[in-house]
C-alpha positions as CSV (number, residue, x, y, z in Angstrom):
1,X,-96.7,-4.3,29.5
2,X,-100.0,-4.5,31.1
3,X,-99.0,-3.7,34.8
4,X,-97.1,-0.6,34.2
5,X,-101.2,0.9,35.2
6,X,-101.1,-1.0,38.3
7,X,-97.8,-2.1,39.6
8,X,-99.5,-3.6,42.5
9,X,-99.9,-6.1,40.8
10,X,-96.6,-7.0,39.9
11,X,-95.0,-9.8,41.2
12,X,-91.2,-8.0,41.2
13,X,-89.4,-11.0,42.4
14,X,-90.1,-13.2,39.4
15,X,-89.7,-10.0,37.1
16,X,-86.0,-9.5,38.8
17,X,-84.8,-12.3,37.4
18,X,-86.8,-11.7,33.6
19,X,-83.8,-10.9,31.3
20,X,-86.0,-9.2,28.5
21,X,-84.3,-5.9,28.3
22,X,-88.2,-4.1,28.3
23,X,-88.5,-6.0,31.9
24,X,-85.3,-4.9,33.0
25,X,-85.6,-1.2,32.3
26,X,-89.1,-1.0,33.6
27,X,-87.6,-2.9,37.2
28,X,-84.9,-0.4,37.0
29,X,-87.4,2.8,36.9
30,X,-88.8,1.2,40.2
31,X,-85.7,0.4,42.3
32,X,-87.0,0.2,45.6
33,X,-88.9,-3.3,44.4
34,X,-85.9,-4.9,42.9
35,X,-84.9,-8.2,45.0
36,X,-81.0,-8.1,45.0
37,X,-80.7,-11.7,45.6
38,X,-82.6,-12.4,42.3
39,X,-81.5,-9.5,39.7
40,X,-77.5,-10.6,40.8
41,X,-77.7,-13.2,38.9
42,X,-79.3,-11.5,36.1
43,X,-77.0,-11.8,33.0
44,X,-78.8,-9.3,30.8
45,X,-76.8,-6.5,29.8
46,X,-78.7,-3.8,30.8
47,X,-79.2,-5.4,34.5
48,X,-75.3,-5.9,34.5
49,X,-74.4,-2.3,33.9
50,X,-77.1,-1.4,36.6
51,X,-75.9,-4.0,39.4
52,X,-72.2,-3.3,38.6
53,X,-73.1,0.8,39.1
54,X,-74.8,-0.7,42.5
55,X,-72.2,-2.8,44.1
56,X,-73.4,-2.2,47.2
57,X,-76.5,-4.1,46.8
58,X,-75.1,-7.0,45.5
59,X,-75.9,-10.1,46.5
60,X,-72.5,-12.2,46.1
61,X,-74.0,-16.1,46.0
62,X,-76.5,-14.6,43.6
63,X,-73.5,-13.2,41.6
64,X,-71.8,-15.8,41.4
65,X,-74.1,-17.8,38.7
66,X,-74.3,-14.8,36.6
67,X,-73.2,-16.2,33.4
68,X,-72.8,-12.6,31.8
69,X,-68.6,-12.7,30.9
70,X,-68.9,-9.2,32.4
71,X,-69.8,-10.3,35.9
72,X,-67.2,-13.0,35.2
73,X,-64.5,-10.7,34.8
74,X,-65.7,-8.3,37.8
75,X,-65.9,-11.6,39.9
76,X,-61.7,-12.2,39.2
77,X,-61.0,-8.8,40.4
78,X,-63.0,-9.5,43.5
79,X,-61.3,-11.3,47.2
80,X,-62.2,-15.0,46.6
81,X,-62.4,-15.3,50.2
82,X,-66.0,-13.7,50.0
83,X,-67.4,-15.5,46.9
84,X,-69.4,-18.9,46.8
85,X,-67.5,-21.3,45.5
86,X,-70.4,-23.9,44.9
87,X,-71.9,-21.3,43.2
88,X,-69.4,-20.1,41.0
89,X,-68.2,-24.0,40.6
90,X,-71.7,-24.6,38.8
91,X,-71.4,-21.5,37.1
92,X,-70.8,-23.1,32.9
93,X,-69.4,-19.4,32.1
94,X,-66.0,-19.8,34.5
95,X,-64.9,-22.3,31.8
96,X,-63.4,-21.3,28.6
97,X,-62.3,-23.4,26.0
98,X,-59.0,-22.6,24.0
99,X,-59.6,-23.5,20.7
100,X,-56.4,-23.6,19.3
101,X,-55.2,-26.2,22.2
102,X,-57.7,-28.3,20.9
103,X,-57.1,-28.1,16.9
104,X,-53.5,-28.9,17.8
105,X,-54.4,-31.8,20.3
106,X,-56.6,-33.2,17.6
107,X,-54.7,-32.6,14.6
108,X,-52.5,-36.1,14.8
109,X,-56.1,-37.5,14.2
110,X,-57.3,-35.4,11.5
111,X,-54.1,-36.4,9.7
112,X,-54.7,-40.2,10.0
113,X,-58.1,-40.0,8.8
């Protein structure tokens, strides 16, 4: 990582939203330049563990398209008068599939062919 010798150089809001876990740590070691509204909606692990220990710099529209499941489940627990629902509507990782639902809807067809 060539900028770690001069970190003036680093653009920290495009590396806030970088989900390499190298990236991430580095942006954690210096987290005066982090840009909240960015890193909340960065599903790495290692950035979700740090934003969840920092709830109050959240930012919540960010948050809500963080497709990390962990986020997800932190984002039920949380007053759904404050989140953004557009957000969270285009958020893919809200939906989950029950696979058995679907074997059983399908299995009239599987048995006719």
């Amino acid at each position: 990582f060539p900028s770690h010798d001069n970190p003036s150089k680093i653009d920290w809001f495009s590396l806030s939203m970088v989900t390499n876990d190298e990236a991430v740590k580095f942006l954690i070691q210096n987290p005066s330049k982090i840009n909240w509204y960015i890193f909340s909606s960065n599903s790495n692990d290692i950035a979700v563990d740090y934003i969840l220990t920092n709830r109050n710099n959240i930012e919540l529209c960010s948050l809500c398209k963080n497709q990390n499941p962990r986020i997800i489940d932190y984002l039920k627990t949380a007053n759904y008068s404050y989140l953004y629902w557009c957000q969270l509507s285009n958020n893919p990782a809200i939906f989950k599939l029950d696979y058995e639902k679907i074997k059983k809807k399908f299995e009239p067809l599987a048995e006719e062919i």
